[in-house]
PAGU-812823 format. One line per 2 residues: number of its first residue (from 1); their letters; for each residue x, y, z of C-alpha. Coordinates in nm, 4 decimals. Example, Ala and Ser with C-alpha at 12.3 -4.5 7.8 and 13.67 -1.06 7.14 Angstrom:
1) AS) 1.2300 -0.4500 0.7800 | 1.3670 -0.1060 0.7140
END
This chain:
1) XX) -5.1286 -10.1054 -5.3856 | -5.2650 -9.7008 -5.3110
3) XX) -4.9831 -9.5865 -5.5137 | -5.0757 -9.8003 -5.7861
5) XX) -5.4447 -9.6642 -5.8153 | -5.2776 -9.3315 -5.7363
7) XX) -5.0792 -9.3898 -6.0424 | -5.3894 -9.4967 -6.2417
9) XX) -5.6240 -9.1883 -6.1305 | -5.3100 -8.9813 -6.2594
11) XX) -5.2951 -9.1224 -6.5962 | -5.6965 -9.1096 -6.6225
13) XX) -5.6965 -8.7297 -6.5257 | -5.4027 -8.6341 -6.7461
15) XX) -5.5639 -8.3333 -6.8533 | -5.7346 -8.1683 -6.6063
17) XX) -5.4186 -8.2203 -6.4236 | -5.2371 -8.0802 -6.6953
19) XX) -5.4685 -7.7659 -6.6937 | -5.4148 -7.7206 -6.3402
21) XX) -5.0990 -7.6859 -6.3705 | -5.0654 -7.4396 -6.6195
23) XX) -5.3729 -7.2555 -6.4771 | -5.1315 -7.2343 -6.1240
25) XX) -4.8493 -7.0693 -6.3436 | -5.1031 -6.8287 -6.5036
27) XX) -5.2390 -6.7045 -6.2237 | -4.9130 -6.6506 -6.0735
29) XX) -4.8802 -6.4478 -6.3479 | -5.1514 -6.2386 -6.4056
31) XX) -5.1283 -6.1815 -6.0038 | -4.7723 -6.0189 -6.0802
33) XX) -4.8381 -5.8679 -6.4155 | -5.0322 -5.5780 -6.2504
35) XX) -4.7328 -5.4393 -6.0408 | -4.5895 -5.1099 -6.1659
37) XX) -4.3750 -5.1070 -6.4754 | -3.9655 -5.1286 -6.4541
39) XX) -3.7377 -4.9246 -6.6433 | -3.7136 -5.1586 -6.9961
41) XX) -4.0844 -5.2294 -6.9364 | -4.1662 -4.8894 -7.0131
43) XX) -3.9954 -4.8850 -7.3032 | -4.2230 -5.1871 -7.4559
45) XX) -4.5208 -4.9833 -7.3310 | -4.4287 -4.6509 -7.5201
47) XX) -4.3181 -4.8006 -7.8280 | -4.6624 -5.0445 -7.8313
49) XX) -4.8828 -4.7292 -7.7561 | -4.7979 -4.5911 -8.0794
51) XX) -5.0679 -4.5216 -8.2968 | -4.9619 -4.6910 -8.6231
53) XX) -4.7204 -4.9991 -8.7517 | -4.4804 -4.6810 -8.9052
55) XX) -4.4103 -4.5348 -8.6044 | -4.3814 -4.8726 -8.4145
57) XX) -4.0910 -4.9889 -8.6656 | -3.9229 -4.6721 -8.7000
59) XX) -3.8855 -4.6864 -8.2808 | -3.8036 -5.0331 -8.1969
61) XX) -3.4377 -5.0768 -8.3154 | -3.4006 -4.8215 -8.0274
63) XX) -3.4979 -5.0391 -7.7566 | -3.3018 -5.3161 -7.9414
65) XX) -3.5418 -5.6266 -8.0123 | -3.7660 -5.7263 -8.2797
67) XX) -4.0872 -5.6089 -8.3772 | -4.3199 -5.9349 -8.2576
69) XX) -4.3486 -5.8373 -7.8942 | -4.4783 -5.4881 -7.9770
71) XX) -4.6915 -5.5674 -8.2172 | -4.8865 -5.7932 -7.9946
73) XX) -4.8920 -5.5752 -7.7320 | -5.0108 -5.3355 -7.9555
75) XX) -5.3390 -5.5233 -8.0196 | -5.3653 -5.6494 -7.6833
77) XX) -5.3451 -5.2289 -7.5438 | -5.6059 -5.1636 -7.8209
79) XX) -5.8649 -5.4438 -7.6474 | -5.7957 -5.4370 -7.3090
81) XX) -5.6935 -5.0921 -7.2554 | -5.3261 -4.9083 -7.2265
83) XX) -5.2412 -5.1122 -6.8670 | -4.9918 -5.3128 -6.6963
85) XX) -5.1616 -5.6097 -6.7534 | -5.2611 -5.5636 -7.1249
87) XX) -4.8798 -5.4890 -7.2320 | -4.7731 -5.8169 -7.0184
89) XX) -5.0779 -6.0279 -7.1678 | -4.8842 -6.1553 -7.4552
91) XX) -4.5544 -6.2126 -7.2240 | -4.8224 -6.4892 -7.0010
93) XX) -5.0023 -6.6167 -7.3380 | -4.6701 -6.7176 -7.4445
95) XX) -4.5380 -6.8883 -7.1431 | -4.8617 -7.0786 -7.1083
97) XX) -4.8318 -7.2203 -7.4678 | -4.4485 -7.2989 -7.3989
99) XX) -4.5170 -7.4879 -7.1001 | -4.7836 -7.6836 -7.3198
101) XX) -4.5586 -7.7290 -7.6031 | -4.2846 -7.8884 -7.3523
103) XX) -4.5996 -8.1002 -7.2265 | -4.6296 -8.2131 -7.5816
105) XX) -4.2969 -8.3063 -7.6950 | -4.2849 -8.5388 -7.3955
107) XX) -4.5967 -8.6625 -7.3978 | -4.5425 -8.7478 -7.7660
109) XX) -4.2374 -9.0360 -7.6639 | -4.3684 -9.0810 -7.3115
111) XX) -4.6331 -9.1210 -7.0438 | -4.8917 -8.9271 -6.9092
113) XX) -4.6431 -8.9043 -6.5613 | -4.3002 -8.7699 -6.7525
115) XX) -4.5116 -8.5374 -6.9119 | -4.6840 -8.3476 -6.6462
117) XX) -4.3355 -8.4046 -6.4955 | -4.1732 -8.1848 -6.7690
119) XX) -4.4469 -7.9207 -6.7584 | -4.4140 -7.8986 -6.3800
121) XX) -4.0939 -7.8152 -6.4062 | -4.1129 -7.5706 -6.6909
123) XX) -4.4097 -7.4071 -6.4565 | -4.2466 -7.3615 -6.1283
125) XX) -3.8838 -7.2414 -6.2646 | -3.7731 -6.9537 -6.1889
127) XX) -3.7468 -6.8388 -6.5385 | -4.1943 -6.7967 -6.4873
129) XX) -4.0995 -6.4761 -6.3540 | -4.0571 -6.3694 -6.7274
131) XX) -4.4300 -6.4892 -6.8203 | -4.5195 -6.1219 -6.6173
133) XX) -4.2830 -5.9052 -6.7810 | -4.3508 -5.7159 -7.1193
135) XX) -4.0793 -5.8403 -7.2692 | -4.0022 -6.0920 -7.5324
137) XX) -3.8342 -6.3838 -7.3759 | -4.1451 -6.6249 -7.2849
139) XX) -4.2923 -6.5345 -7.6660 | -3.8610 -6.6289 -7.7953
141) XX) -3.9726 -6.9679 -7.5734 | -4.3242 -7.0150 -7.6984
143) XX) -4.1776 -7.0363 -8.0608 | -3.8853 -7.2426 -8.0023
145) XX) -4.1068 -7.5151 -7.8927 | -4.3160 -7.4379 -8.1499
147) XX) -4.0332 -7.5389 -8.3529 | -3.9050 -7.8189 -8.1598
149) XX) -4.2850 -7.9702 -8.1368 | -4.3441 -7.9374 -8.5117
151) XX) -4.0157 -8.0564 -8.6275 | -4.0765 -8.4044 -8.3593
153) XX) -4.3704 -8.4840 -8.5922 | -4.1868 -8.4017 -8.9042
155) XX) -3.9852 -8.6575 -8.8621 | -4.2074 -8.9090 -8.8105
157) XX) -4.2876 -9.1083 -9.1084 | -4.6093 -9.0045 -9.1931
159) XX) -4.8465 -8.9560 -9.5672 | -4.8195 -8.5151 -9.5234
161) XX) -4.6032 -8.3370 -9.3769 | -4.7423 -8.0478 -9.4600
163) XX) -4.8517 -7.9171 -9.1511 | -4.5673 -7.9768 -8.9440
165) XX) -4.3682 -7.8747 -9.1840 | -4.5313 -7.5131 -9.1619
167) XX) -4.5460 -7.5129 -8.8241 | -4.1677 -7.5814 -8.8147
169) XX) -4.1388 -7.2441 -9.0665 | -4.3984 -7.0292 -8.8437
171) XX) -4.1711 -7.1478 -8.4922 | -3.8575 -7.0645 -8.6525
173) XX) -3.9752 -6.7114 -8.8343 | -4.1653 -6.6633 -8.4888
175) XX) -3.8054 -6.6891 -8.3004 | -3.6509 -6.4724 -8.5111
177) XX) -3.9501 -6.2004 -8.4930 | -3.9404 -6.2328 -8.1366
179) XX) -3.5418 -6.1765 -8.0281 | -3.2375 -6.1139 -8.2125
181) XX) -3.1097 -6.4172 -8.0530 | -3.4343 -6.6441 -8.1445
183) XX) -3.1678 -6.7939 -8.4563 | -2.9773 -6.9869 -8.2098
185) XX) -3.2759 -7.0809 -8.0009 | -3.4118 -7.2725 -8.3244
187) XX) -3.0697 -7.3701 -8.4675 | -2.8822 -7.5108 -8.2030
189) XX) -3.1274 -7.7626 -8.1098 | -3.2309 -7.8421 -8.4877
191) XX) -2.8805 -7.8962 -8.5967 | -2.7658 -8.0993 -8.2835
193) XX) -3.1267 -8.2897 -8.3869 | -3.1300 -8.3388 -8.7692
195) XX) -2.7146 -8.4219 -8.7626 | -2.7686 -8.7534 -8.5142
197) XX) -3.1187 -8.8082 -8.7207 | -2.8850 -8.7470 -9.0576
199) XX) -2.6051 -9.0336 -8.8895 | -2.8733 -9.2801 -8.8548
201) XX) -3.0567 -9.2103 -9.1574 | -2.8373 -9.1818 -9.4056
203) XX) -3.0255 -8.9430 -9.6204 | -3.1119 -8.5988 -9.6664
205) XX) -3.4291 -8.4093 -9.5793 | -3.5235 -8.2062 -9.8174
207) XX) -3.8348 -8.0625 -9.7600 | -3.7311 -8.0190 -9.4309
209) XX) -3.4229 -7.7997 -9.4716 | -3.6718 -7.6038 -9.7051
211) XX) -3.9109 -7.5641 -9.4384 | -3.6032 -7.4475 -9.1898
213) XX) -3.4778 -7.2171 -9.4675 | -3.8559 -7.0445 -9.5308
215) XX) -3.8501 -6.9668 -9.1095 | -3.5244 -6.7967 -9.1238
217) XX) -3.5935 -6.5523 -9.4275 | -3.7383 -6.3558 -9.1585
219) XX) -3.4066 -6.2774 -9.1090 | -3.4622 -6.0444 -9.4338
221) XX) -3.6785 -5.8124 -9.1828 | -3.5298 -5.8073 -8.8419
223) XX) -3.1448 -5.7628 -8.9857 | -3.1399 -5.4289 -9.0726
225) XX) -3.3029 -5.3814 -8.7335 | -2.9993 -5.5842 -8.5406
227) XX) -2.7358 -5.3323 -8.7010 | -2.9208 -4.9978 -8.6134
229) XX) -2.9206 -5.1283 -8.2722 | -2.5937 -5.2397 -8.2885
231) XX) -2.5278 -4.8368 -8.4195 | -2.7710 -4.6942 -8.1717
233) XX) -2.6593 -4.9195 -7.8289 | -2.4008 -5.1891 -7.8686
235) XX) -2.0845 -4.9921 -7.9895 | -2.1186 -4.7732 -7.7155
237) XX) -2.1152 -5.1218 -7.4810 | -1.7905 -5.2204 -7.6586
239) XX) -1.6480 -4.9237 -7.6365 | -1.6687 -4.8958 -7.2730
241) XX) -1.3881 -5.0081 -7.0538 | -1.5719 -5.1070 -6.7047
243) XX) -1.9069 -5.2501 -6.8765 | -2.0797 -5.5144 -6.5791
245) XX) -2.2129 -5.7321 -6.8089 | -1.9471 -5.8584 -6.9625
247) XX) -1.9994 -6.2698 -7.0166 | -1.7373 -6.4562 -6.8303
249) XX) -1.7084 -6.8202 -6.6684 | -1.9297 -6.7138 -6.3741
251) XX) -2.2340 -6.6475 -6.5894 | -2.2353 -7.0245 -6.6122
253) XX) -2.4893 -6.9509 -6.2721 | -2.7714 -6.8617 -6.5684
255) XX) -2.8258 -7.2582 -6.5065 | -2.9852 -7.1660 -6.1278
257) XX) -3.2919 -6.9246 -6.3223 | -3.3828 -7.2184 -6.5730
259) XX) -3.4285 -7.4384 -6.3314 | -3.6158 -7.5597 -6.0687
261) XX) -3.3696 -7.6701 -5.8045 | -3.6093 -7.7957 -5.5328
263) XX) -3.7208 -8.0161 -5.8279 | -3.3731 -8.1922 -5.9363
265) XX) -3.3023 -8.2438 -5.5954 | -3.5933 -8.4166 -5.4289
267) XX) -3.6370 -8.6266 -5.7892 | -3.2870 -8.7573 -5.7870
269) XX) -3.2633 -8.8674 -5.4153 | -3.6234 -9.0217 -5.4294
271) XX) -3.4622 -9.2136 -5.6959 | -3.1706 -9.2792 -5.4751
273) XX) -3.3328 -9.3336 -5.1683 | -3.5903 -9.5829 -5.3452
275) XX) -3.3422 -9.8037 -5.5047 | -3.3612 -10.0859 -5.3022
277) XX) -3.7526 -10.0968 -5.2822 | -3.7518 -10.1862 -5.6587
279) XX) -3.6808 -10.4774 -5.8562 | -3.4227 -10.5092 -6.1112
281) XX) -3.6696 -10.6912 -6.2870 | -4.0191 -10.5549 -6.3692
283) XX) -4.3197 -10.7642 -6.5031 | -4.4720 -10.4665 -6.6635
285) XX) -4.4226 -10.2985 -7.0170 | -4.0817 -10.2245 -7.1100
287) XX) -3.9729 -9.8598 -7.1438 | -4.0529 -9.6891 -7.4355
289) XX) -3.7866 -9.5821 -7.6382 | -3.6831 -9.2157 -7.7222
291) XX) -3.5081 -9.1524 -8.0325 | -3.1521 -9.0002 -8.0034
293) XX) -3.2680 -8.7051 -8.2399 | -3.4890 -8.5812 -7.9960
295) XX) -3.2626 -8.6252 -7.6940 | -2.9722 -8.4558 -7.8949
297) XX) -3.2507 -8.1557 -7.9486 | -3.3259 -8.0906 -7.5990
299) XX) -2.9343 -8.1083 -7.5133 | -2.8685 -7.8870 -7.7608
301) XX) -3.1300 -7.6322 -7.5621 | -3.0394 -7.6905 -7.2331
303) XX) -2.6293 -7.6273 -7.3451 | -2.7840 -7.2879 -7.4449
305) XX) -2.6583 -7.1009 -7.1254 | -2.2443 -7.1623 -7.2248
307) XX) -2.3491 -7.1045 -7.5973 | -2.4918 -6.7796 -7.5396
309) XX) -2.2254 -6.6937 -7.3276 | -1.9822 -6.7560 -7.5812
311) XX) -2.1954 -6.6023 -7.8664 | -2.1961 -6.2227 -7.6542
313) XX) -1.8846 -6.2924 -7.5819 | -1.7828 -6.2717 -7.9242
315) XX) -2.0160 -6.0502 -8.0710 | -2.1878 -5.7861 -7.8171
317) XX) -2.0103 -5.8358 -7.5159 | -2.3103 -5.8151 -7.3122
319) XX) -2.4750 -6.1336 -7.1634 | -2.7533 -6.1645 -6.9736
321) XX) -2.9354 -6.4672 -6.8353 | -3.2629 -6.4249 -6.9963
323) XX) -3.0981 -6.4374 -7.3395 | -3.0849 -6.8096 -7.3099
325) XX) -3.4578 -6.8984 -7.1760 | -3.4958 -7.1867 -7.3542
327) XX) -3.2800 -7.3758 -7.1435 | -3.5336 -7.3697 -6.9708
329) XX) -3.7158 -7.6305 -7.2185 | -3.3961 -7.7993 -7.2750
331) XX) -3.3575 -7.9089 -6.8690 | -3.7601 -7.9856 -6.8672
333) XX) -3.7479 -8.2306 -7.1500 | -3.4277 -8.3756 -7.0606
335) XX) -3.6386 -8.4575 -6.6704 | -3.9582 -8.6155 -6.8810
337) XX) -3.6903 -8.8168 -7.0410 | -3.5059 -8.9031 -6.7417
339) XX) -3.8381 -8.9942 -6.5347 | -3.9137 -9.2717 -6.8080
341) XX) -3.5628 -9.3930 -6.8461 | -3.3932 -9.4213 -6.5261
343) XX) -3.4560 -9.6223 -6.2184 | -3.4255 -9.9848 -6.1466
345) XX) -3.7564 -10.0843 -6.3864 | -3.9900 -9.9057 -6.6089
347) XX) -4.1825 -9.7806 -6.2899 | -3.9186 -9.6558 -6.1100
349) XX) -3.8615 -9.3237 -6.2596 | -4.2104 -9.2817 -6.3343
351) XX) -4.3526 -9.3416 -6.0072 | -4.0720 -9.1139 -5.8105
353) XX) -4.1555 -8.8287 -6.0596 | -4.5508 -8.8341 -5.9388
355) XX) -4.4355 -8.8867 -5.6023 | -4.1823 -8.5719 -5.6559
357) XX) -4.4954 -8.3728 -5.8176 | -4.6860 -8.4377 -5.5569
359) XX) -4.4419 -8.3556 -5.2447 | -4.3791 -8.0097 -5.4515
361) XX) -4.7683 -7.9595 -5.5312 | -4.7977 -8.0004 -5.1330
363) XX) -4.5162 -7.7753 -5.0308 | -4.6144 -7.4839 -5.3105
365) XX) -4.9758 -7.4712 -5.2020 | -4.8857 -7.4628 -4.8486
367) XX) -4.6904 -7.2009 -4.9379 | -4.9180 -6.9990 -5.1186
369) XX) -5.1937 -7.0116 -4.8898 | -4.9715 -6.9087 -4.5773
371) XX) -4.8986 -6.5903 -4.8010 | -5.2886 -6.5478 -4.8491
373) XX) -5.3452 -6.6020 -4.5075 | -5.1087 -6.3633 -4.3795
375) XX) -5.2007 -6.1159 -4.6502 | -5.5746 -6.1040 -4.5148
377) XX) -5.5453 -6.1388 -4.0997 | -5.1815 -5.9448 -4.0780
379) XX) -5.1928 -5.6421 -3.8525 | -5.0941 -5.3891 -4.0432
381) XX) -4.7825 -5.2298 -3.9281 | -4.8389 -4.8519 -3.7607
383) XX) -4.6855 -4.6060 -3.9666 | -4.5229 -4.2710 -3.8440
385) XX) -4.7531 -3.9749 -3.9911 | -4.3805 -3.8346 -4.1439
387) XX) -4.2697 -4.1260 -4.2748 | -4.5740 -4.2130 -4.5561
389) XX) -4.5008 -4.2385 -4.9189 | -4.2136 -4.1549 -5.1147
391) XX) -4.0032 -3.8852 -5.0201 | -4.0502 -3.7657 -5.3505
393) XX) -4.4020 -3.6822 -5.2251 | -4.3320 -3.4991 -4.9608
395) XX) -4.0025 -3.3307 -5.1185 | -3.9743 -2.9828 -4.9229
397) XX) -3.9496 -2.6645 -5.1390 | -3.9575 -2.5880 -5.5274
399) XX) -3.5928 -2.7357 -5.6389 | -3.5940 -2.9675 -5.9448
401) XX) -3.4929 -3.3092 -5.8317 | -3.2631 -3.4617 -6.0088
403) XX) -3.2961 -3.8541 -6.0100 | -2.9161 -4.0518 -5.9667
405) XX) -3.0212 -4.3843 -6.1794 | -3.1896 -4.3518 -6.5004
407) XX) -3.3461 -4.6918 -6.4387 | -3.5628 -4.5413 -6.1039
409) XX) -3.6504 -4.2366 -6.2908 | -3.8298 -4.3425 -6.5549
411) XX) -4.0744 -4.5640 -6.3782 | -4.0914 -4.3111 -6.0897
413) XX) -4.1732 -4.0143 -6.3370 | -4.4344 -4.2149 -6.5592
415) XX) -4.5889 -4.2937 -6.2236 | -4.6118 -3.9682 -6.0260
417) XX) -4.8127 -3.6734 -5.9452 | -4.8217 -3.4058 -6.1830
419) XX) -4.7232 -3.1757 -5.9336 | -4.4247 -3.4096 -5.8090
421) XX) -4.3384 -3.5180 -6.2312 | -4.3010 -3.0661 -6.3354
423) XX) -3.9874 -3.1575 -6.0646 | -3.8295 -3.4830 -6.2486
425) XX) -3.4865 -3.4642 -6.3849 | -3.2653 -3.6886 -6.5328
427) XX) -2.9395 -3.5159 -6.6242 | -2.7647 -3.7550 -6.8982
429) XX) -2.3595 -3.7093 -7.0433 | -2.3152 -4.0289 -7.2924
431) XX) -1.9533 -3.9578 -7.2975 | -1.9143 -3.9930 -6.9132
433) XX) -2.1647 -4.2845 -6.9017 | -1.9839 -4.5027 -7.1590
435) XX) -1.6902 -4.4702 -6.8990 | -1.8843 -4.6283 -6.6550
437) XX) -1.9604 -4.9879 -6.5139 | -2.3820 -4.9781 -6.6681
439) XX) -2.4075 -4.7542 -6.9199 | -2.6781 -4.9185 -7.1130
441) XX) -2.9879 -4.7294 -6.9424 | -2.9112 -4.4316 -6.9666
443) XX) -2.8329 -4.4992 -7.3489 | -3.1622 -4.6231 -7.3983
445) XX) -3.3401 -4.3570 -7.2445 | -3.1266 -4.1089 -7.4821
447) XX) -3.1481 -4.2937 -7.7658 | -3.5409 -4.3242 -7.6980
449) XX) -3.5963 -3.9928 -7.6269 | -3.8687 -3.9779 -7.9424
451) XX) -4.1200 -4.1720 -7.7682 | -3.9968 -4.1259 -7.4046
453) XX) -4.2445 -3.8364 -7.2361 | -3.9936 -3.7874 -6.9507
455) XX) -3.7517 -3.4732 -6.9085 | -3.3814 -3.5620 -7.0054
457) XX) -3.1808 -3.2656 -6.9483 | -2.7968 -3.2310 -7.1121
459) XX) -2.5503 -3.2786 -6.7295 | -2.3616 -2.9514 -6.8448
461) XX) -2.6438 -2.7430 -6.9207 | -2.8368 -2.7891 -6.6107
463) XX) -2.5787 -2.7445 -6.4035 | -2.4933 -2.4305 -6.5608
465) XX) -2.8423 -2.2844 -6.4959 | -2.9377 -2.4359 -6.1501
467) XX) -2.6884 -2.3667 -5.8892 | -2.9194 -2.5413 -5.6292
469) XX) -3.1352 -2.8213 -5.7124 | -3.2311 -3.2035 -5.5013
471) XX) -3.0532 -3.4853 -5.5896 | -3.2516 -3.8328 -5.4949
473) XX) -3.0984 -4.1837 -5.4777 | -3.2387 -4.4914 -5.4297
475) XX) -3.1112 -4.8465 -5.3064 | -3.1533 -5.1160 -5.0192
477) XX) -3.0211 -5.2446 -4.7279 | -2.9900 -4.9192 -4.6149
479) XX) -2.7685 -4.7890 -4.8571 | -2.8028 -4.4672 -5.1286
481) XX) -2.6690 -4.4509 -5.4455 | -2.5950 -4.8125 -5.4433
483) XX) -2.6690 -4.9393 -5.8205 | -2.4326 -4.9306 -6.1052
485) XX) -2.5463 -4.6201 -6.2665 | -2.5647 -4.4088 -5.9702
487) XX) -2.2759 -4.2093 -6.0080 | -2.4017 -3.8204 -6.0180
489) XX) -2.3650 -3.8080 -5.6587 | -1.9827 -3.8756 -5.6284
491) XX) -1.9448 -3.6539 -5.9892 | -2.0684 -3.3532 -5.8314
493) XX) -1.8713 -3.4048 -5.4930 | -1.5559 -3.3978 -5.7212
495) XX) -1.6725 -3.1120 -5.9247 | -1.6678 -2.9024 -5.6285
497) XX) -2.0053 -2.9159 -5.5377 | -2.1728 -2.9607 -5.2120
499) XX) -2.4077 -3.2445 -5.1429 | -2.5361 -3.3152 -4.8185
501) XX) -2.8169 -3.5246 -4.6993 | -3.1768 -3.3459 -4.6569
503) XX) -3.4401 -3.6013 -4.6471 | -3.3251 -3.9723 -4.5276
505) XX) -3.6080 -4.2717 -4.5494 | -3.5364 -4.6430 -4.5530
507) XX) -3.4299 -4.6877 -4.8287 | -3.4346 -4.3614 -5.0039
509) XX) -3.2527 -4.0102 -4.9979 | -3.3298 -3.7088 -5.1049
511) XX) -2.9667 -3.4886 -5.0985 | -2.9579 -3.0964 -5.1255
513) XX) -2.7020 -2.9961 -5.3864 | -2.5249 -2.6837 -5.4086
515) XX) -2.2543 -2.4620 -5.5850 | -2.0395 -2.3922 -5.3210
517) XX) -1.9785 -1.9462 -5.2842 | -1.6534 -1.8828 -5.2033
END
């Protein structure tokens, strides 16, 4: 009988409880958004600092995405000020409005219960960790349920479709404006969608392809940007023998960042567990039905993880997980669905996917406020007087220091003393780095060397003018020189020269190099 009113007050306070859910996500967020910058970060920050729309455009193809993110970041750095959290604003607008638009398409077929269902579970995936970066990924998921959203009412009979209609055209352009990958984000689910709606219907919509058409003439603007990337970045990735990123079988393990595990597996063995406490029969409401359209949409977004994998297989030959984020959506809708459609009776579902919200709500909130806790009454752990800082602080002597990974120095020189920064090298040979397993930062910081403030220095022509310089490495676990693009360190030791350790510090290393005299 409690879980009945417990049901009730849920339905009644669908909003608030709504809000408070997104709200959670945001501040999550925000509270990560004002860490430090990472290397591809930077790269949003100096193209959106630019001082006019020219210089923006002629920049971007560079760092190889569309214009959208920049251009919001742009305004945002012109109100709030050129900061971490400014540049990442637009990255956390955008995953708040996808969670609501995931909220919406469920809520649209189903109950108040599937719904915050689907937007818990677009909230707490691990994919959220992209709603603090200043990237473009949560605004390519904003717009594709955007799309998805305005294309469910568009198919509704209805007097004017005028509005959806446009919104369908804004969520598809927006896609495309946002990633060079936003086409399939907005296609694949569409045309899985509109070809079972076309089977059932048995007629053309016209003013609907129109609308789909208008979206992707945006196409017009960002393709001319896609090849000069492809000129300035992607060749060189084909070209290179060793490259890490190739997609394969095993990137089919995308699926474990667009979802929330916890959440699949305490919903489905509630369900399991429950079975026999519910009757086959149920005196309430039957289920509401969901048209197959709309289920064949969200399938077609949460297959995007193989799709994309074949996609860069066949055209880049790079793949990375966050190229298919709306998944992400796909696997949430799919669960609102599920929670009104399975279980013994039309309650079933429902009731174990409040019960699973609330057994996660719990267990995250218990989490969070054992972090706060420890956070304010920790002792804070005694420090050796040598051992504070970076050991790029404390560097001994006047030697440049030449950074092994392009990806530590940029952040590390955009964030350091101007005494330690006149020291900051990064020594770059695109022919050797092509050869190599990552090649693709140090590309980028080459081929954004325009707008890049930090000192890249030709590998041949330093070493032919400092015979003695610092080279520092950085990695974890207690190992140096660990990532994929560290490999200065065993060039020079085959070169001839000598490199021996100088400065050694958890997970850091500063290493004196020198021409050997003979």
């Amino acid at each position: 009988m409690w879980f009945r009113t417990f049901v009730a007050w849920t339905v009644r306070h669908e909003r608030w409880l709504a809000c408070a859910i997104v709200a959670y996500a945001v501040v999550h967020c925000v509270g990560r958004a004002q860490r430090e910058f990472w290397f591809d970060e930077l790269f949003t920050f100096y193209i959106s600092r630019l001082p006019n729309l020219d210089q923006i455009f002629r920049a971007i193809s560079a760092d190889g995405n569309p214009p959208l993110y920049y251009l919001l970041a742009h305004l945002s750095m012109r109100l709030m000020g050129e900061t971490e959290l400014a540049t990442r604003f637009p990255a956390i607008l955008a995953f708040a409005a996808g969670a609501l638009g995931t909220y919406s398409f469920v809520r649209r077929r189903c109950g108040a219960i599937p719904a915050l269902f689907a937007l818990f579970a677009v909230a707490t995936a691990s994919a959220k960790t992209y709603g603090s970066e200043a990237r473009p990924y949560t605004l390519l998921m904003a717009f594709s349920v955007l799309t998805l959203v305005s294309w469910q009412a568009a198919t509704e009979e209805r007097r004017s479709r005028f509005f959806p209609l446009a919104g369908m055209a804004l969520g598809i352009a927006g896609a495309i404006a946002s990633h060079h990958y936003g086409i399939f984000h907005v296609a694949i689910p569409l045309a899985l969608g509109e070809a079972t709606r076309l089977v059932r219907r048995r007629k053309l919509d016209l003013p609907l392809y129109g609308a789909c058409v208008l979206g992707a003439s945006m196409l017009i603007v960002t393709a001319p940007l896609m090849r000069e990337t492809n000129l300035v970045l992607l060749n060189y990735i084909r070209e290179s023998p060793t490259f890490y990123g190739r997609p394969r079988i095993a990137s089919l393990e995308s699926y474990m960042l667009m979802v929330n595990r916890r959440l699949l597996v305490v919903f489905f063995a509630l369900l399991l567990l429950t079975w026999p406490l519910f009757s086959a029969v149920s005196h309430e409401p039957e289920r509401k039905g969901i048209p197959a359209h709309e289920v064949a949409a969200a399938i077609g977004l949460a297959l995007l993880v193989p799709i994309m994998i074949g996609i860069t297989w066949i055209a880049t030959g790079y793949y990375q997980p966050r190229y298919a984020i709306g998944t992400t959506i796909g696997i949430a809708i799919l669960l609102g669905f599920a929670a009104q459609r399975l279980g013994r009776n039309a309650s079933h579902g429902v009731s174990m996917a409040l019960l699973c919200l609330v057994l996660l709500s719990v267990h995250y909130i218990g989490a969070d406020t054992n972090a706060l806790i420890d956070r304010l009454f920790r002792q804070p752990q005694p420090v050796a007087e040598a051992s504070g800082g970076s050991v790029l602080d404390s560097a001994p002597g006047r030697e440049p220091i030449v950074f092994a990974s392009p990806v530590f120095y940029l952040p590390a020189w955009w964030y350091a003393t101007p005494a330690v920064r006149e020291r900051l090298y990064y020594l770059s040979d695109l022919s050797f780095a092509i050869r190599q397993k990552d090649p693709l930062p140090e590309l980028s910081l080459a081929a954004n060397q325009a707008i890049v403030p930090s000192r890249v220095e030709d590998y041949r022509t330093f070493l032919t003018t400092h015979r003695r310089f610092l080279l520092y490495c950085k990695g974890n676990q207690g190992s140096y020189c660990w990532e994929l693009d560290n490999w200065i360190r065993d060039r020079l030791l085959s070169e001839g020269w000598t490199v021996r350790p100088f400065v050694m510090r958890d997970d850091e290393a500063l290493f004196m190099v020198e021409f050997p005299t003979r």
